[in-house]
N, C-alpha and C positions, 0 to 999 in steps of 0.2 A: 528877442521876443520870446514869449514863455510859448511851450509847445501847448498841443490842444488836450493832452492829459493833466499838465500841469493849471489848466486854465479850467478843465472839469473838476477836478479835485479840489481848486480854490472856489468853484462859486457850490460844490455839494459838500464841503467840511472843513474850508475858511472863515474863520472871522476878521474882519479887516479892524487894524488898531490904529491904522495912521499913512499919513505918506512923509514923503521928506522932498526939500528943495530943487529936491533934482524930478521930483514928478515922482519915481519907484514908490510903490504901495509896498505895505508888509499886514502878516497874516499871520494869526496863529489858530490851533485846531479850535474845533466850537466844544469840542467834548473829547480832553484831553485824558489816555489810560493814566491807570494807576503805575503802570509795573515799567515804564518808561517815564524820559522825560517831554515833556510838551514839546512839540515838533513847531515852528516856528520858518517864514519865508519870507521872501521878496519877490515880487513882481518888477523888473526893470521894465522902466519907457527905454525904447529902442535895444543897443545890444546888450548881451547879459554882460558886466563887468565891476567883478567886486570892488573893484576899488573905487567907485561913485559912490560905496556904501559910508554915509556919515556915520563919524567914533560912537557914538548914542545908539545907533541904531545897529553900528555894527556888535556892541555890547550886548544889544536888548537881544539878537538874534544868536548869539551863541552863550547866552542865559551867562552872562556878568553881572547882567540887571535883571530884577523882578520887572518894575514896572517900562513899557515904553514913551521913548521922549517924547511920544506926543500928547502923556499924560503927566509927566514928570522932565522936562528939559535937562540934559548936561549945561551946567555953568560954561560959558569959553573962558579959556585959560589966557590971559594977555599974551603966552607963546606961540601960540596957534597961530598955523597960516594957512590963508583959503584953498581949497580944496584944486587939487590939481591933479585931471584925469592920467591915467598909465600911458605915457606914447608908444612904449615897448613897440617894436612890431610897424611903425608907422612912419611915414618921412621927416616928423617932428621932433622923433626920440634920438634923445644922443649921442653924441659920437663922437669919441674922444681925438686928438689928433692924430693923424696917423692912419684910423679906420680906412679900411680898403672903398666904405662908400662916401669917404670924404679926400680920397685923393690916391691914398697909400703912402703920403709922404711926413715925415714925421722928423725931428730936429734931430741932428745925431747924437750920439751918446755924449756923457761929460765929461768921460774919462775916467769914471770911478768901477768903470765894469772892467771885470780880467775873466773872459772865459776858461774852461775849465777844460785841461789837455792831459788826458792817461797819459802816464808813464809806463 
């Protein structure tokens, strides 16, 4: 959730350009300086986490693109796959075999390791 400076500053010298699928609005200045470049944001619904930010828009916000997708759409690439939030950090995110929160136990080696002993 945007703090209450962040939310004053967006309704006294935000212009709002669009939002995306996910609900998050994006903004750019109403009266962009010369001697800089246009400052450019997002407002997330619920927590702040870039990685909800769609490619398009995460382009339009660090000035890859002039115009934003909600005036000009990125093509989807037949590669592309649906957007899938960060678990980092969460009881969802992964854990390889072995992970001390997945048991600690892990298959023994194959044989092709030889520790390393000074002489």
């Amino acid at each position: 959730m945007a703090s209450v400076g962040t939310l004053i500053n967006t309704w006294l010298c935000g212009r709002s350009v669009g939002a995306d699928e996910f609900g998050n609005r994006y903004f750019r200045e109403r009266r962009p300086s010369k001697n800089r470049p246009e400052r450019r944001w997002v407002l997330y619904v619920g927590d702040d986490d870039g990685s909800r930010v769609p490619p398009g828009w995460h382009a339009w916000l660090n000035h890859s693109r002039d115009d934003p997708p909600s005036s000009r759409p990125l093509a989807a690439q037949r590669w592309e796959k649906p957007h899938e939030p960060n678990l980092t950090g969460t009881p969802l995110a992964y854990r390889p075999p072995g992970h001390t929160l997945r048991g600690g136990k892990r298959a023994p080696a194959t044989g092709d390791y030889e520790p390393w002993k000074p002489e």
